[in-house]
C-alpha positions as CSV (number, residue, x, y, z in Angstrom):
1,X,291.4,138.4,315.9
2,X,290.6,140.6,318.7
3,X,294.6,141.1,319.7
4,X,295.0,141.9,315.9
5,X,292.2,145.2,316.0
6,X,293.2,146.3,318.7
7,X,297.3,146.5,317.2
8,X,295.5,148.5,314.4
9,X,293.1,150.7,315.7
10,X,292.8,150.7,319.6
11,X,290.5,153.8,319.6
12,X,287.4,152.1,317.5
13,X,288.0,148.2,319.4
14,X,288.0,150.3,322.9
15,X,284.4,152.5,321.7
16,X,283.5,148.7,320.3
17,X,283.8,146.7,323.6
18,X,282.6,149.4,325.2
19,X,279.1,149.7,324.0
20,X,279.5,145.8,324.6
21,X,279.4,146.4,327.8
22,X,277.5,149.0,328.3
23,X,274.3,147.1,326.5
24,X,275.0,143.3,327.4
25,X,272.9,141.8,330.2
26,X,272.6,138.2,331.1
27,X,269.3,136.1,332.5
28,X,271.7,135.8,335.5
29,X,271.9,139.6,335.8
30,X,275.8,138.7,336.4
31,X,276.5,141.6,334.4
32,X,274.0,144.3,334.4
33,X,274.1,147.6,332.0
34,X,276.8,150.2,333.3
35,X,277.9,153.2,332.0
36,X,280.9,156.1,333.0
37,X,282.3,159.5,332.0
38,X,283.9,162.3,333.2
39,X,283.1,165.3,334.2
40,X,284.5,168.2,336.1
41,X,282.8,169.7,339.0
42,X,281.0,173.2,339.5
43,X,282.4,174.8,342.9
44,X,285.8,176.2,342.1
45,X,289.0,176.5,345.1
46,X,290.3,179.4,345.9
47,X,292.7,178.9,342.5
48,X,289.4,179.1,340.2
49,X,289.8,175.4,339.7
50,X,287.7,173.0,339.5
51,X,288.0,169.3,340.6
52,X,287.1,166.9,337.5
53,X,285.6,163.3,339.3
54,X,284.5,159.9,337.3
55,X,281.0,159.0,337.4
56,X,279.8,155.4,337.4
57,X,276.4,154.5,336.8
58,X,274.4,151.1,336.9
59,X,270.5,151.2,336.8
60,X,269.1,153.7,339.5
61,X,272.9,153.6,341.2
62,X,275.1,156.6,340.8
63,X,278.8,156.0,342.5
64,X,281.7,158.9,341.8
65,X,285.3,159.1,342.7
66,X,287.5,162.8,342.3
67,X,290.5,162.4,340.4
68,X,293.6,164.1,341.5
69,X,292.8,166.5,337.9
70,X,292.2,170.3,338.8
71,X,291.3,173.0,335.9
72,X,289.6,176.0,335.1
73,X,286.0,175.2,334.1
74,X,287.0,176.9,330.2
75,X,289.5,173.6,329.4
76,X,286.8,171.2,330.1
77,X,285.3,169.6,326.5
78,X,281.9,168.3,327.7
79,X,282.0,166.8,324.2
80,X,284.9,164.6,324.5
81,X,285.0,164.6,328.3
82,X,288.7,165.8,328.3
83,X,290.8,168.3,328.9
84,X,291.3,170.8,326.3
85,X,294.9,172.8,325.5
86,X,296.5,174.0,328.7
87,X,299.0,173.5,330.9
88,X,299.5,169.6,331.7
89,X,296.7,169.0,329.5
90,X,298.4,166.0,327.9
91,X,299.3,164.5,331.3
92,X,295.9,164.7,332.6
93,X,294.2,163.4,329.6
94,X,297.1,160.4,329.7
95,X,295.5,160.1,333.3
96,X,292.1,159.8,331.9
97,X,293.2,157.6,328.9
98,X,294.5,155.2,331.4
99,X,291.2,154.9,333.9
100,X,288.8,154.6,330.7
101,X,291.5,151.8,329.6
102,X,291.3,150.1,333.1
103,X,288.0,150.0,333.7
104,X,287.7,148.2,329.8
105,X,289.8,145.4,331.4
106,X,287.8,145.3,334.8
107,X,284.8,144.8,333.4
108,X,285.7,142.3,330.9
109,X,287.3,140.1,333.7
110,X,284.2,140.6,335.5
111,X,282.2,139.5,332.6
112,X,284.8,136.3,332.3
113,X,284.9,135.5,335.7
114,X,280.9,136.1,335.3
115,X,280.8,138.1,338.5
116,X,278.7,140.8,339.2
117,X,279.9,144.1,338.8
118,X,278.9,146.8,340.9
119,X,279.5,151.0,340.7
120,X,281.4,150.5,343.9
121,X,283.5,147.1,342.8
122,X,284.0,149.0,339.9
123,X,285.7,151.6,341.6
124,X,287.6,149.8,344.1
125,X,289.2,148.0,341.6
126,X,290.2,151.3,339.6
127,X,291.6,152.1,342.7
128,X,293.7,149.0,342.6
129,X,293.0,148.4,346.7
130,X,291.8,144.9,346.3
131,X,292.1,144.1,343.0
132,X,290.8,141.4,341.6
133,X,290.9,141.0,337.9
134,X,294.6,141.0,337.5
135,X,296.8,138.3,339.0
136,X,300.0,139.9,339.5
137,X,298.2,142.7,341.3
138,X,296.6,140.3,343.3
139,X,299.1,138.4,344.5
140,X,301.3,142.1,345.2
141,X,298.4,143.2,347.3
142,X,298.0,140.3,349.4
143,X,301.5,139.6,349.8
144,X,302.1,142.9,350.9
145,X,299.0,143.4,353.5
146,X,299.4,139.7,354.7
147,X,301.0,138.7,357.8
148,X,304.3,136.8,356.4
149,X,308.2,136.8,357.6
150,X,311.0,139.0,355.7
151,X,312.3,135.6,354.3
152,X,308.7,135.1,352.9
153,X,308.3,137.9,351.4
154,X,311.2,138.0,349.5
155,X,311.1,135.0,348.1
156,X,307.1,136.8,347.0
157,X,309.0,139.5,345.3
158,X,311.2,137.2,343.5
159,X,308.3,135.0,341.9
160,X,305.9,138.0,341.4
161,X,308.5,139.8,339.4
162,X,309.0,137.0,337.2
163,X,305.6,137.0,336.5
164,X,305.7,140.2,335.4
165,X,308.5,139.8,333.5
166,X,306.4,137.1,332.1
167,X,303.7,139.9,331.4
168,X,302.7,142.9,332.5
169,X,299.6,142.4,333.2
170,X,297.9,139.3,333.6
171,X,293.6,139.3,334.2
172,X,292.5,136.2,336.0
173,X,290.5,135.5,332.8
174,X,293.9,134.2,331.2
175,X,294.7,132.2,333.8
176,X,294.3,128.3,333.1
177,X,296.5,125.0,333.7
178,X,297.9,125.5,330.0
179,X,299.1,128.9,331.0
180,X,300.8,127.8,333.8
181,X,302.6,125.1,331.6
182,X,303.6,127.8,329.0
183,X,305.0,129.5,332.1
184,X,306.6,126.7,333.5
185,X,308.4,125.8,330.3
186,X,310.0,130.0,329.8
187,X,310.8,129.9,333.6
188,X,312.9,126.7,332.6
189,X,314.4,127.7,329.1
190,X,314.4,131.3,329.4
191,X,315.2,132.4,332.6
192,X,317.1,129.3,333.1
193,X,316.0,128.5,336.4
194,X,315.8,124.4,337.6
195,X,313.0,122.9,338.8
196,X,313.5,123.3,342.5
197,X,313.5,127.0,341.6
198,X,310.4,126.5,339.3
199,X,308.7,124.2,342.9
200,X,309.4,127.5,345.0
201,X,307.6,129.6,342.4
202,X,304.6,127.8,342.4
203,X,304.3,127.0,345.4
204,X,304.1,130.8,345.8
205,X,301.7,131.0,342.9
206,X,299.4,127.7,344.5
207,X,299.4,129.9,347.7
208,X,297.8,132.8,346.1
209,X,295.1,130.8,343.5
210,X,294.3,128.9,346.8
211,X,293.3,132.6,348.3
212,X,291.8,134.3,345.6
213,X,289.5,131.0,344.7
214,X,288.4,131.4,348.7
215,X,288.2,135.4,347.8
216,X,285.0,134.3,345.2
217,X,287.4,134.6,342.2
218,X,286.1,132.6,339.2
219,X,289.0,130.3,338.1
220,X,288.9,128.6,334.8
221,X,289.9,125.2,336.7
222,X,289.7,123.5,339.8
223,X,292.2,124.6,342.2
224,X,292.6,121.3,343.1
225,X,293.9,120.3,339.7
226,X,296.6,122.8,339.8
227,X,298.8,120.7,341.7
228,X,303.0,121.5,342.9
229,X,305.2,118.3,342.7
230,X,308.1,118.9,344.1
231,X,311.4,118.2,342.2
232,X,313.2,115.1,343.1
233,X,317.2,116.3,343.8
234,X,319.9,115.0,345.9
235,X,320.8,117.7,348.7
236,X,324.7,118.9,348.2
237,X,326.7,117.5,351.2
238,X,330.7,117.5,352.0
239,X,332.1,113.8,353.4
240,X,333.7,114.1,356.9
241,X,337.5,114.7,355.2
242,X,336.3,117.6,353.0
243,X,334.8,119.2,356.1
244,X,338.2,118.4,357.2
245,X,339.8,120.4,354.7
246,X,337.8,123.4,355.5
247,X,338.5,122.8,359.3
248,X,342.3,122.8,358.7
249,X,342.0,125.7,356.3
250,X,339.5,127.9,359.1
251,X,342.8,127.5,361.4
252,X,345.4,128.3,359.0
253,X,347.2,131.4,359.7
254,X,347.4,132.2,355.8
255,X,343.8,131.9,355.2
256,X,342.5,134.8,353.6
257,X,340.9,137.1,355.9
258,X,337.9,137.9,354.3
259,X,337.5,133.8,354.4
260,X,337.7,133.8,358.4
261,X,333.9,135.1,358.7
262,X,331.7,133.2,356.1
263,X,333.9,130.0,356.6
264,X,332.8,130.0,360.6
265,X,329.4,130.0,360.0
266,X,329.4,127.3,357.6
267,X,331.2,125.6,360.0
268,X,328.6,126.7,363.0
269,X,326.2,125.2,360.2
270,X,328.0,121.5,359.4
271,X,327.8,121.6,363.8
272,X,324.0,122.3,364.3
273,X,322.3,121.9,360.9
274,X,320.9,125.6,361.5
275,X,319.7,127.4,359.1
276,X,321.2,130.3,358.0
277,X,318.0,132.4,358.7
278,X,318.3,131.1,362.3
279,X,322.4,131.4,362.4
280,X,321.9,135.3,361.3
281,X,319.4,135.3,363.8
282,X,321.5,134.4,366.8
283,X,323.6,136.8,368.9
284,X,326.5,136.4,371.0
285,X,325.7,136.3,373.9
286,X,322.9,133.6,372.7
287,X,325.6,131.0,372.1
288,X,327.9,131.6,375.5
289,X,326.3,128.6,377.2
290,X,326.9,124.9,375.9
291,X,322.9,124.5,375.2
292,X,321.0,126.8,373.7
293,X,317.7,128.1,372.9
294,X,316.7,130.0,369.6
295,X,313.3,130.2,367.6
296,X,313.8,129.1,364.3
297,X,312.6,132.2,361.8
298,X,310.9,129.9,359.5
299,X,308.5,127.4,361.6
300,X,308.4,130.4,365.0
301,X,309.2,126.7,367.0
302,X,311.3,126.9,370.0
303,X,314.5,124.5,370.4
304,X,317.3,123.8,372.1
305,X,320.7,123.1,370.8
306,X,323.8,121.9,371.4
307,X,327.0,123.4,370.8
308,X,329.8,121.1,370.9
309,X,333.7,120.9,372.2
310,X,335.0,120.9,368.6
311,X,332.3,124.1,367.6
312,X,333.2,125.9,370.9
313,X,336.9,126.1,369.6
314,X,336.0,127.7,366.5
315,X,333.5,130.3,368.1
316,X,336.4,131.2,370.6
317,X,338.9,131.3,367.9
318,X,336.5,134.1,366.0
319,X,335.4,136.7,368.0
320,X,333.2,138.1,365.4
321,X,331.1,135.7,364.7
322,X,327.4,137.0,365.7
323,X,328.5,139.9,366.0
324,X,329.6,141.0,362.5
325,X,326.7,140.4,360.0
326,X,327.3,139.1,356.6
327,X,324.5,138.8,353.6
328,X,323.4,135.3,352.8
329,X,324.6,136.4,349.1
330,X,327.8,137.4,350.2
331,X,328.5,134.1,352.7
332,X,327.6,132.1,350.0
333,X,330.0,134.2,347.4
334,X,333.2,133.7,349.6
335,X,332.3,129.7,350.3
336,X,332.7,129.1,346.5
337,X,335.6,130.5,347.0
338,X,336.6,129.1,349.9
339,X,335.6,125.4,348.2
340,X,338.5,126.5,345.5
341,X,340.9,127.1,347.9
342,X,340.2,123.8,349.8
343,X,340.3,121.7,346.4
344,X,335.9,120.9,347.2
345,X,334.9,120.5,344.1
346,X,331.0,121.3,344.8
347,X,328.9,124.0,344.5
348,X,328.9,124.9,348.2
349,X,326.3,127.4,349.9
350,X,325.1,127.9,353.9
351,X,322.2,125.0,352.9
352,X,325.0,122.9,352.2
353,X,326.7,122.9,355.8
354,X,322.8,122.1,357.0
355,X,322.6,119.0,354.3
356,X,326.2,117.9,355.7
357,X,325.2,118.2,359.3
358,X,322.0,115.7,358.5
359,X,323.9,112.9,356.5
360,X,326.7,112.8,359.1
361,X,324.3,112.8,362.0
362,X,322.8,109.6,359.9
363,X,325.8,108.1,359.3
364,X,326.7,107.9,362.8
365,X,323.1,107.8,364.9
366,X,320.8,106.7,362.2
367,X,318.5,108.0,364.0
368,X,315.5,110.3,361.3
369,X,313.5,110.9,364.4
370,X,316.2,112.3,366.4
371,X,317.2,114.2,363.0
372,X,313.9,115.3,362.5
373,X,313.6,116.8,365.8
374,X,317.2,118.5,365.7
375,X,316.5,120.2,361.8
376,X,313.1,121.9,363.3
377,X,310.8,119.7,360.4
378,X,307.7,119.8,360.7
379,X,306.9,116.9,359.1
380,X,309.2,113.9,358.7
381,X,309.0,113.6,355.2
382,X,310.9,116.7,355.0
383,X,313.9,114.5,356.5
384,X,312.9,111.6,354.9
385,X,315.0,113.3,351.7
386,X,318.5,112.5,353.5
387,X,317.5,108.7,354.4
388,X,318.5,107.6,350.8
389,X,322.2,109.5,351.1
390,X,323.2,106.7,354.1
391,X,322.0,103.4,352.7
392,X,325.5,102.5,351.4
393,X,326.9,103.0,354.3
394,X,324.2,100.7,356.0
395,X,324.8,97.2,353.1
396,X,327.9,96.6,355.7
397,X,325.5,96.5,358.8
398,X,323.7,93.6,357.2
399,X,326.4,91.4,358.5
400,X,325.2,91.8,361.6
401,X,322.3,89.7,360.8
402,X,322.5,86.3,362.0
403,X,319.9,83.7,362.9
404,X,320.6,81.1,365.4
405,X,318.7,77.7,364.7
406,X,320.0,74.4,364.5
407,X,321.2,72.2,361.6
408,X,319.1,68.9,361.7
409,X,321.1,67.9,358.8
């Protein structure tokens, strides 16, 4: 009903919650009477203008913030508190329009969130410069004065702009575990996005609930029920002839040129299992010794690796490689390529050449712990995911079990 009057007649639902809030007071004194309006300032600059300022007040409390809104003292309607016919008149009112609209929806999330609201919150959050009714301005905030990687905050970007593409705005007062379902299901049949894409999402989003419920941020559910299964997939791999195939095609003197660069360091990749944060990471003069040591960019954990007899070849045979840069986007555009010409027919990317380096590793150590160790997990869990992937190849070693004992028959 509410979404309906204000479609029809914004203007009386605005003067309508308004004097809701204005007047409504709790036993709890979680939201206490508080009242604003605009007004424009007496001492003039050297222009004759006058500075107009919003004025917030609660009880015996007075708080005020200038606006960047400078007139002659004649286009100021004390009546209606805006500006009247003049020059940018209509921009500045817009400018007022929009505060008296925000500060509508910051005390209504207060009031659902039932958090006191004070003059200065009040204005703070006008100010947007830790907001805390709306989610998506949240989560921008935070992402952007917290202390995360380049890699990290892109992949922020990429789930906060869904969520706004989702809405524009959305107060913490709509947030609940059937929103996030709704969400879940237009991520997966509108945007078309899989549910390892929809796991990295909300994993994002369980990052920032965690943080604003530790903020003091009324959720309407236990963070602890909003839980992030991962999706169960099987990690993209090439057999040992495919990689092959690649090999032979990396030394062929037709191979397309603009192959040469993004085909090496998917090959550097099938070699280490690095990631290709970690490859892009790497320098030259990094890789001139036979071991190795590099910080991987996601973990900030030190190790040493290996580079082989068969890898040296190819890092001699391409003298650009670390020192010509390619995009992750534009590696992985030529390797589909590249997968064409070889006659792969998989959807091969740089976390491919990591996922091949793993099952072969298993295939011929069998070693997770020594895997573990090499691919930088953290946990071994994480590596546990390529332990299914070699049990076929392990039904022959069974042979190998035989009991001695006698026959008393």
């Amino acid at each position: 009903m509410l979404a309906i009057i204000l479609k029809l007649n914004p203007m009386h639902t605005n003067s309508v919650l308004q004097s809701v809030f204005d007047t409504r007071r709790d036993t709890k004194k979680i939201f206490v009477a508080m009242t604003h309006k605009f007004s424009i300032r007496s001492d003039k600059n050297r222009d004759g203008k006058s500075l107009v300022f919003l004025i917030v007040r609660s009880g015996k409390s007075k708080t005020t913030m200038n606006l960047d809104i400078k007139i002659e003292n004649k286009y100021w309607d004390n009546v209606k508190c805006r500006v009247k016919k003049c020059e940018n008149s209509d921009n500045f009112n817009i400018i007022l329009d929009t505060i008296d609209a925000k500060i509508i929806l910051i005390k209504r999330d207060f009031l659902m969130m039932e958090r006191q609201l004070t003059p200065e919150l009040l204005i703070e959050n006008i100010n947007n410069s830790t907001p805390e009714f709306d989610f998506i301005s949240f989560c921008t905030f935070h992402s952007e004065h917290g202390n995360y990687k380049p890699n990290t905050l892109k992949a922020h970007k990429t789930a906060i702009n869904k969520l706004k593409e989702y809405r524009k705005e959305i107060p913490f007062s709509m947030l609940s575990l059937e929103f996030f379902e709704k969400y879940r299901k237009y991520l997966l049949e509108n945007k078309g996005n899989r549910d390892p894409t929809c796991f990295t999402d909300f994993k994002i989003i369980k990052k920032f609930i965690n943080l604003a419920d530790d903020k003091g941020i009324r959720l309407s559910f236990k963070k602890e029920k909003f839980i992030v299964r991962e999706a169960k997939s099987t990690p993209v791999f090439l057999e040992e002839e495919e990689v092959g195939r690649m090999h032979k095609y990396f030394f062929n003197e037709f191979i397309n040129k603009h192959h040469i660069l993004p085909l090496g360091y998917f090959l550097f990749s099938c070699y280490t299992g690095l990631r290709i944060s970690d490859i892009q990471n790497l320098r030259r003069q990094d890789i001139e010794k036979d071991i190795f040591r590099f910080q991987h960019v996601k973990t900030s954990n030190d190790q040493y690796m290996k580079i082989t007899d068969e890898l040296r070849v190819i890092i001699d045979y391409c003298p650009d490689l670390f020192v010509e840069r390619l995009s992750d986007q534009k590696i992985n555009k030529h390797l589909k390529k590249i997968a064409e010409t070889c006659k792969i027919d998989k959807t091969i990317s740089m976390h491919v050449g990591r996922h091949t380096f793993a099952t072969t590793f298993l295939k011929k150590s069998g070693s997770i712990a020594k895997l573990s160790k090499l691919l930088g997990h953290s946990s071994m869990k994480h590596t546990m995911v390529y332990g299914h992937l070699t049990d076929q190849d392990a039904l022959p070693e069974m042979e190998r079990i035989s009991y001695q004992f006698k026959d008393e028959n």
